[in-house]
RODO-2510 file (C-alpha; in nm, 4 decimals, decimal comma):
residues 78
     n   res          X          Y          Z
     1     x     7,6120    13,9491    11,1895
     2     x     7,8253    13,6536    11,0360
     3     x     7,6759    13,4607    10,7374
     4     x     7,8077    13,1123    10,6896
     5     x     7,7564    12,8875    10,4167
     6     x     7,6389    12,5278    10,5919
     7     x     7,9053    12,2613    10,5149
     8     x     7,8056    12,0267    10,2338
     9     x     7,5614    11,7119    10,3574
    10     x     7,8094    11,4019    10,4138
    11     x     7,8078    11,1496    10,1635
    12     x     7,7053    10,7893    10,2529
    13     x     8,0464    10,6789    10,2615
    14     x     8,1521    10,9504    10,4783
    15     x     7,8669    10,8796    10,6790
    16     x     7,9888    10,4722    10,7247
    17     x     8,2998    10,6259    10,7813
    18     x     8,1885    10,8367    11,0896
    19     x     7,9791    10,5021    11,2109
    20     x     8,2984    10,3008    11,1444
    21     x     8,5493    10,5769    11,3383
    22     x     8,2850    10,5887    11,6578
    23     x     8,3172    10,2086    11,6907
    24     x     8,7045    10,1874    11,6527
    25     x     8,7067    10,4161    11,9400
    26     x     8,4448    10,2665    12,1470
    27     x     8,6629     9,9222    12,1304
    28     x     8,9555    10,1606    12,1923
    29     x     8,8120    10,2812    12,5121
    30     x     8,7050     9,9495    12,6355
    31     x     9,0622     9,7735    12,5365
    32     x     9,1910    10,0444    12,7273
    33     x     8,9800    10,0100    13,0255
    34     x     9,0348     9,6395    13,0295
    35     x     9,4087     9,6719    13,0248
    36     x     9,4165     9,9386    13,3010
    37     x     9,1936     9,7586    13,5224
    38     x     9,4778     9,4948    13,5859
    39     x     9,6312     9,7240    13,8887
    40     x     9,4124    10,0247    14,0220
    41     x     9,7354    10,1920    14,1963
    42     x     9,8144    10,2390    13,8067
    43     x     9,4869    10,2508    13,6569
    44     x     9,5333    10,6446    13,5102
    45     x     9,8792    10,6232    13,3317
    46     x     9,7546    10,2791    13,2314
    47     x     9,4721    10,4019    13,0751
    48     x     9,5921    10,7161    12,9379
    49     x     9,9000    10,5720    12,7569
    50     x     9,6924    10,2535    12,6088
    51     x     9,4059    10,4988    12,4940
    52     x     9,5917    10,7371    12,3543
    53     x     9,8014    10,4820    12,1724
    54     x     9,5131    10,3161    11,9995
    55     x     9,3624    10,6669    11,9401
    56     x     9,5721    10,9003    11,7911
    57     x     9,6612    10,6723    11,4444
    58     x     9,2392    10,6144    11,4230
    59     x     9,1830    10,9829    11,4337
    60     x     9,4778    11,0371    11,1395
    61     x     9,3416    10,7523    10,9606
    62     x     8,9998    10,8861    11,0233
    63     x     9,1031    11,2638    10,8707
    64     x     9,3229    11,0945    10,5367
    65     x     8,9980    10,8737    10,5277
    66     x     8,7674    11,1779    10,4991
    67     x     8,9738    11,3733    10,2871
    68     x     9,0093    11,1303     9,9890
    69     x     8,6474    11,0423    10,0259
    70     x     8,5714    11,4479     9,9920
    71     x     8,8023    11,4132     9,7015
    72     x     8,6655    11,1581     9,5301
    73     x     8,2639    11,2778     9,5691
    74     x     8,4076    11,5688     9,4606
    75     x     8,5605    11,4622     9,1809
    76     x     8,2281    11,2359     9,1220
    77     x     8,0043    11,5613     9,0888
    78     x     8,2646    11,7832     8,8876
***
């Protein structure tokens, strides 16, 4: 039916990068956690605004991030 090319492999710097990303947000989601536990009548707002505070700049960091290192293996192999 639909024939796809498979993405290219990740490079190891793009796989550091993915390691590096799924700690940021691990600490992200226990920061957030931590801070919302103070009051449990509030825990959900709490939690919601402090997560998706922290998380919103890693995942844009995380996508520029990717994209120059795609840029730059690519450049590497050109």
């Amino acid at each position: 039916m639909f024939q796809t090319t498979p993405p290219p492999p990740l490079s190891f710097r793009q796989k550091c990068l993915v390691v590096l990303i799924d700690l940021a947000v691990l600490a992200e989601l226990c920061w957030a956690i931590r801070a919302a536990a103070g009051d449990m009548d509030t825990f959900t707002p709490v939690f919601l605004k402090t997560f998706f505070a922290l998380l919103l700049p890693t995942l844009a960091a995380a996508f520029i991030a990717n994209r120059v290192l795609k840029r730059r293996s690519a450049g590497a192999h050109a």
